[in-house]
C-alpha positions in Angstrom: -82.8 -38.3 28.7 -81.5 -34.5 29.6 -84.7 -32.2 30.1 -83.1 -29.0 30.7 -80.1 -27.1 31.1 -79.0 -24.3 32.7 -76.5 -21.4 32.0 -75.4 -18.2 34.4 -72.9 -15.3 34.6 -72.8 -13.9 38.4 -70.2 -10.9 38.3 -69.4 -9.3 41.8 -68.9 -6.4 43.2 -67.2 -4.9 46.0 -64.9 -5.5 48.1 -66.2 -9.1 48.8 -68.0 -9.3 45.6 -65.8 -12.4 44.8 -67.0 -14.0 48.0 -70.7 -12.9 47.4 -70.6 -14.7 43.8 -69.3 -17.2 45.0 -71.8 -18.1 47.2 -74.6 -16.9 45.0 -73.2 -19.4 42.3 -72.8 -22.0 44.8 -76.3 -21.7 46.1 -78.3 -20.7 43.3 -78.4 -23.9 41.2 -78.9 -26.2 44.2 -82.2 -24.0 45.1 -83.6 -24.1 41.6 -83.1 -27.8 41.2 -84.4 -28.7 44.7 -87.9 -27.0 43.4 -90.4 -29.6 41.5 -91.2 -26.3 39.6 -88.4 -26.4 37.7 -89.3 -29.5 35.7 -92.6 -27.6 34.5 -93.7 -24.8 32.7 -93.6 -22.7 36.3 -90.0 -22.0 35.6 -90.2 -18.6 35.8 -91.9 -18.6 39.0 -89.5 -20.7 40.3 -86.5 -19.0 39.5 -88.1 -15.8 41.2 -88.6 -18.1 44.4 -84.9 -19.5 44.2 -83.3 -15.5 43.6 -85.5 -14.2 46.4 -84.3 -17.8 48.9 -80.9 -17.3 47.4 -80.6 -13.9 48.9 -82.1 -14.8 52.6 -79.0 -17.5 52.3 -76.9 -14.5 51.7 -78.4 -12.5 54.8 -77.7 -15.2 57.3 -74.8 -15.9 56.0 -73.7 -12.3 56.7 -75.3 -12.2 60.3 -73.2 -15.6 61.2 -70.3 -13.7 59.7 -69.2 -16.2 57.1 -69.7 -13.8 54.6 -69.4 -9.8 53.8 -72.2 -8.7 51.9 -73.4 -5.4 53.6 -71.7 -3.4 50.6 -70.8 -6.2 48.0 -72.9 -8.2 45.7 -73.4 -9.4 42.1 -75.3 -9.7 39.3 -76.6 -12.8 38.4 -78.4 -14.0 34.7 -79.7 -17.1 34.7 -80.6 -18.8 31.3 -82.7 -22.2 32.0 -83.4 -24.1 28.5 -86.6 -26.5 28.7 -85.5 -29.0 25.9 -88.7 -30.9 26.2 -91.2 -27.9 25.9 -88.6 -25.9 23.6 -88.4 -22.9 26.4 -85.7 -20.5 27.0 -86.6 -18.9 30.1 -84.3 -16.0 31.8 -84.2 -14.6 35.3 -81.8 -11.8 36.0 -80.4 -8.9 37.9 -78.5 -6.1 37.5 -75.9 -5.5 34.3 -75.2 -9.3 32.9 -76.7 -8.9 29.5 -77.7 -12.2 27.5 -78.1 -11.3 23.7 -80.2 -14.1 21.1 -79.3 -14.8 17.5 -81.3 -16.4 15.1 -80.0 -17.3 11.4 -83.1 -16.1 8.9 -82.7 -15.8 5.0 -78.8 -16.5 5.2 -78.5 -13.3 7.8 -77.6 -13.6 11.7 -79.8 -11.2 13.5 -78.6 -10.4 17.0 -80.6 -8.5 20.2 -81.0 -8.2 23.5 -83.2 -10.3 25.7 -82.4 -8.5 28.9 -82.4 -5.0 30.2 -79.7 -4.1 32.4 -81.4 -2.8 35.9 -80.5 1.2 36.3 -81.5 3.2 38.9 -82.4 6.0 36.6 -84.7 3.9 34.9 -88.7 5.2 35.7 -89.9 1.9 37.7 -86.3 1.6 39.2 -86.4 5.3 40.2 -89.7 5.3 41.8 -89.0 2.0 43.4 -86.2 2.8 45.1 -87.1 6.6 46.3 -91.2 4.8 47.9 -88.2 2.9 50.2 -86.0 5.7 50.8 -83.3 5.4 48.8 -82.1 8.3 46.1 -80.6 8.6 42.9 -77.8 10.4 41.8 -75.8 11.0 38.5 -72.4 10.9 39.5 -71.5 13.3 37.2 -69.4 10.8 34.6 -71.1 7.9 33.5 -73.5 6.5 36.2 -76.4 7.2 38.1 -76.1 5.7 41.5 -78.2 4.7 44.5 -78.1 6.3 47.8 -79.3 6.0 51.5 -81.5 9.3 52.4 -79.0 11.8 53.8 -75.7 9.3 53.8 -73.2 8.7 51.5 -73.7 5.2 50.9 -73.7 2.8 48.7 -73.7 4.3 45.3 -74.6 1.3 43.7 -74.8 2.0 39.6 -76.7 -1.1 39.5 -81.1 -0.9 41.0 -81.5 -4.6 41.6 -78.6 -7.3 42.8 -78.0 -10.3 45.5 -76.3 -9.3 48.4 -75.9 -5.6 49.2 -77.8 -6.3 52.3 -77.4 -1.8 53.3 -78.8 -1.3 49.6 -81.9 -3.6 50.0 -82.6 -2.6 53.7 -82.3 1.1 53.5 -82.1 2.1 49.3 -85.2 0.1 47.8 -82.5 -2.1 45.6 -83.9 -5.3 45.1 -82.9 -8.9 44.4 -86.5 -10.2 42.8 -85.2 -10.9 38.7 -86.9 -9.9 35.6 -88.3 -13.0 33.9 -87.7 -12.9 30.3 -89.5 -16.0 27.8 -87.5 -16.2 24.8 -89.5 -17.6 21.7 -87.2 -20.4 19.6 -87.2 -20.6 16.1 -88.0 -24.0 14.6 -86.3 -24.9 11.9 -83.6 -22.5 12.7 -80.0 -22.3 13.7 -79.8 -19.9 17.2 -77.2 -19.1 19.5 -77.0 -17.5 22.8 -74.7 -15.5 24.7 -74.8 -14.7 28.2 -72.1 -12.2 29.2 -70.7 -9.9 31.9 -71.3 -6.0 31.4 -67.4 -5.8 30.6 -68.7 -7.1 27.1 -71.6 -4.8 26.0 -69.8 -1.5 27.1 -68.8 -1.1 23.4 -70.0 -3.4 21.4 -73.9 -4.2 20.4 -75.6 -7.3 20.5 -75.8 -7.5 16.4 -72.1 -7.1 16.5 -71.6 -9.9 19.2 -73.7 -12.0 17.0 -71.8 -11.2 13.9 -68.6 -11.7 15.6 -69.0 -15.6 16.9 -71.4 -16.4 13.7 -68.3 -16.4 11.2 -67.2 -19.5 13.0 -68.9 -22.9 13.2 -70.8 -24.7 16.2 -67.6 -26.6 16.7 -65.3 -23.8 16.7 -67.2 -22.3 19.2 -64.5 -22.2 21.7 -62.6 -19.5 19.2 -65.6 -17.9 18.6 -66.0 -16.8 22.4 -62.7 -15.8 22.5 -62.6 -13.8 19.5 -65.8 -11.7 21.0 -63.3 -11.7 24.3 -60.7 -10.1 22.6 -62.5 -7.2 20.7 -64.5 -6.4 24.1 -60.7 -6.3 25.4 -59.3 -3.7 22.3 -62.2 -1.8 22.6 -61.8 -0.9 26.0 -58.3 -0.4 25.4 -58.5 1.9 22.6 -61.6 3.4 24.1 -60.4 4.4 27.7 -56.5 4.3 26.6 -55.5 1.5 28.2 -56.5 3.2 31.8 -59.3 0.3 33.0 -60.9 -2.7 31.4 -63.7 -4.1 32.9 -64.0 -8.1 33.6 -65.0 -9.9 30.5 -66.7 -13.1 30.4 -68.5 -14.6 27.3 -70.8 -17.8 27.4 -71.9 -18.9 24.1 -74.5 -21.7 23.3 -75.6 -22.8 19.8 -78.7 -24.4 19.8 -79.1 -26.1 16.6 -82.4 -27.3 15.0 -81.6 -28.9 11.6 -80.2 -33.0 11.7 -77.2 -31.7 10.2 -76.3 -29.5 12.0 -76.8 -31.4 15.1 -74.3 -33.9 14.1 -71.5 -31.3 13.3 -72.3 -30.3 16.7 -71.7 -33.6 17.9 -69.0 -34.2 16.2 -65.5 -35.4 18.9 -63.4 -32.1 19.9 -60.0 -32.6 20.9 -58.6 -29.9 24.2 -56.0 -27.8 22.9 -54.1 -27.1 25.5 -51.3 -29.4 26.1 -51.8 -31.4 29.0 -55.7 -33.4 28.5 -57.9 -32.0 30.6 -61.6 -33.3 29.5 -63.5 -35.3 31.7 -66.6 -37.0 31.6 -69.6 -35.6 33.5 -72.5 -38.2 33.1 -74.0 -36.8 29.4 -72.0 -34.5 28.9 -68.0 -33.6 27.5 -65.8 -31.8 29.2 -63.4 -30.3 27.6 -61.7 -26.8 27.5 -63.9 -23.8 26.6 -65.9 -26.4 25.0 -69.1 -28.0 26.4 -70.5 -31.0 24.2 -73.9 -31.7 25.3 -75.3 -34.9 23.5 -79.2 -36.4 24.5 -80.8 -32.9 24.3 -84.5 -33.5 23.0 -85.0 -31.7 20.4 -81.8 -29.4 20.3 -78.0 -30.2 20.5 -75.3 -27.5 21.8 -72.2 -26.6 21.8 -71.1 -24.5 25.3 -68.4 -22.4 25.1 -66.7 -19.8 27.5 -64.1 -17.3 27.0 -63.4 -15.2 30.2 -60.5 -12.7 31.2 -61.2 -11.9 34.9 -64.4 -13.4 35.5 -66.6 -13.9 38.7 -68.2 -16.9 37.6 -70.3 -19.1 35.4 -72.1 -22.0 35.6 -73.5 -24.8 33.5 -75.7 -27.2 34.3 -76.7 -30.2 32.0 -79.9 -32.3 34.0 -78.5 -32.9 37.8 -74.5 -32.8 36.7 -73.3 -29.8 37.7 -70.0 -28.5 36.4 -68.2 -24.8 37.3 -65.9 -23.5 34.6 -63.7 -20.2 35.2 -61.0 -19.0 33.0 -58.7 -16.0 33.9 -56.0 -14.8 32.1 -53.0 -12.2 31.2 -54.9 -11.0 28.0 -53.7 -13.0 24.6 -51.2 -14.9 26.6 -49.9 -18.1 24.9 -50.3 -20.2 28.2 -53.1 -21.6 29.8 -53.6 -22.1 33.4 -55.6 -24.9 34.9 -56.4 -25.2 38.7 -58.3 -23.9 41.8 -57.5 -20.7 42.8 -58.5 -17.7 42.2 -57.3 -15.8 38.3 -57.1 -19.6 37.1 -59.2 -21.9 34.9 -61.0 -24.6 36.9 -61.8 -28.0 35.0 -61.3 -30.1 38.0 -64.5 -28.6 39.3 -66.3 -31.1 37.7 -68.8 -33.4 39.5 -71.1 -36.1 38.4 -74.6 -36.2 40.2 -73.9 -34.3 43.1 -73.6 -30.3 44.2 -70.8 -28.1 42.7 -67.1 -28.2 44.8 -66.1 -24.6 46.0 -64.4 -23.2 43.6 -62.6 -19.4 43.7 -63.3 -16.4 42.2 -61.5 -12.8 41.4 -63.1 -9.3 42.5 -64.5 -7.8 39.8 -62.5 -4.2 38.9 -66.0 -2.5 38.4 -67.0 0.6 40.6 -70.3 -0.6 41.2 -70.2 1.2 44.3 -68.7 4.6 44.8 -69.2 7.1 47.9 -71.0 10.4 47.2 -68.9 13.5 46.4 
């Protein structure tokens, strides 16, 4: 029987912010499961525990110089469902916003269940100027974080993993936010746990909206169809100069008998070439996550991505990466290991994730003083 299950977005940074994902993606699940915390109500403390080890794993692994992480990081929002207590728990860091919906009186109601981590937020500010760091609005869109008297890192972002100059000499932090999130009995839900490319124009009610108006099974097109109005609006909003990485995760958690079993209903791949594999419980096929033997709830995982770092799901001890890259709206799909590609033969049964690449992420997270 499947207990929990866990789903992340870690979007890097930096000039080796695809290596520092990486690693923090690699790492991160192995930590949490290793702890007999996670299999109780501590959750939350042990995902605070498993950020805070994760990040001493990112230290050494800088000092032995197999890894670059003095001015490149990520974010990192992780979303661990308890299906026999009926807990959503969230830890998180920096900008990677997961957003709830909950189906009441016919009507999808959509919000927020994470703040992003600003420097120019009060407990952020004062945080990070008691450890001698300084904030700074760089005069367009951001306020960044500074060493005293230097001209480094101008990080947008007030907590992270890696960014080893930040957290030594700026007060940035990588301890997460913990965030409980009540479930609804008797009620259909959904969650989506995104990169900030996303949210920059679009609200959490209007995510919701958007992948409500198709089914649990058609969640696959639902993520994508979230992906591709976060891609137009940062077209027609910045005139085609920049987009930002966009990755949508989408679970539906559903509560009702019925809807468990159109949930659980067989989804065919629809690319040409097969490419779902089993994973001990669970489906794999692409986009689509089928998740039979939850408890209480049954989901549907989808992921629509266009120049992602990474995410992860986890379903009990299987382990399986999933990345998709793309041209935007092209009619072909790529499948393999390397970095701008989607990975489905990433996917292990009972043992630790396989490396697996990742792209740098085209946000200025960190930008020198002026």
């Amino acid at each position: 029987m499947d207990t929990f299950s866990i789903y992340a977005v870690f979007d890097g940074h930096g000039q080796k912010g695809h290596d520092v994902s990486q690693f923090v993606k690699d790492m991160l699940p192995k930590i949490i499961l290793k702890d007999p915390r996670s299999k109780s109500p501590e959750v939350g403390s042990c995902l605070i525990d498993s950020f805070k080890k994760v990040q001493k794993l990112v230290t050494a692994a800088d000092k032995m110089k197999t890894l670059s992480a003095q001015m490149s990081g990520t974010t990192a929002t992780v979303c661990f469902l308890d299906h026999l207590h009926e807990k959503l728990t969230i830890a998180h860091v920096a900008d990677s916003t997961a957003a709830f919906g909950v189906k009441k009186g016919g009507q999808w109601i959509g919000t927020s269940v994470t703040k992003d981590h600003k420097p120019n937020l009060k407990g952020e500010r004062e945080r990070i100027e008691k450890n001698g760091g300084r904030v700074v609005f760089d005069g367009y869109a951001n306020h960044r974080v500074y060493a005293r008297n230097a001209r480094y890192p101008g990080l947008n972002m007030s907590r992270c993993l890696g960014d080893l100059v930040g957290h030594e000499q700026c007060g940035i932090t990588c301890e997460p936010e913990i965030t409980p999130v009540e479930l609804q009995k008797g009620a259909e839900q959904l969650l989506l746990v995104c990169s900030d490319g996303v949210w920059e124009f679009i609200t959490s009610q209007e995510a919701v909206d958007l992948v409500s108006t198709r089914p649990a099974e058609h969640s696959e097109q639902a993520a994508g169809l979230l992906a591709k109005e976060a891609w137009d609006r940062w077209i027609r909003e910045e005139g085609g100069a920049v987009v930002d990485d966009i990755t949508v995760g989408l679970v539906h958690i559903a509560r009702t008998a019925a809807a468990e079993a159109e949930i659980c209903k067989p989804v065919r791949a629809r690319s040409t070439q097969e490419v779902g594999q089993s994973a001990g419980e669970m489906t794999c096929l692409p986009f689509h996550w089928a998740m039979p033997q939850a408890t209480l709830s049954k989901m549907v995982f989808s992921l629509a991505s266009l120049g992602a770092e990474g995410v992860a799901g986890l379903q009990k001890e299987t382990l399986s990466i999933l990345e998709h890259s793309r041209e935007p709206w092209a009619s072909s799909r790529y499948w393999g290991a390397h970095s701008g590609t989607t990975t489905c033969d990433d996917i292990v049964s009972g043992a630790p994730m396989t490396p697996m690449s990742a792209r740098a992420s085209g946000t200025k997270a960190h930008q020198g003083a002026p």
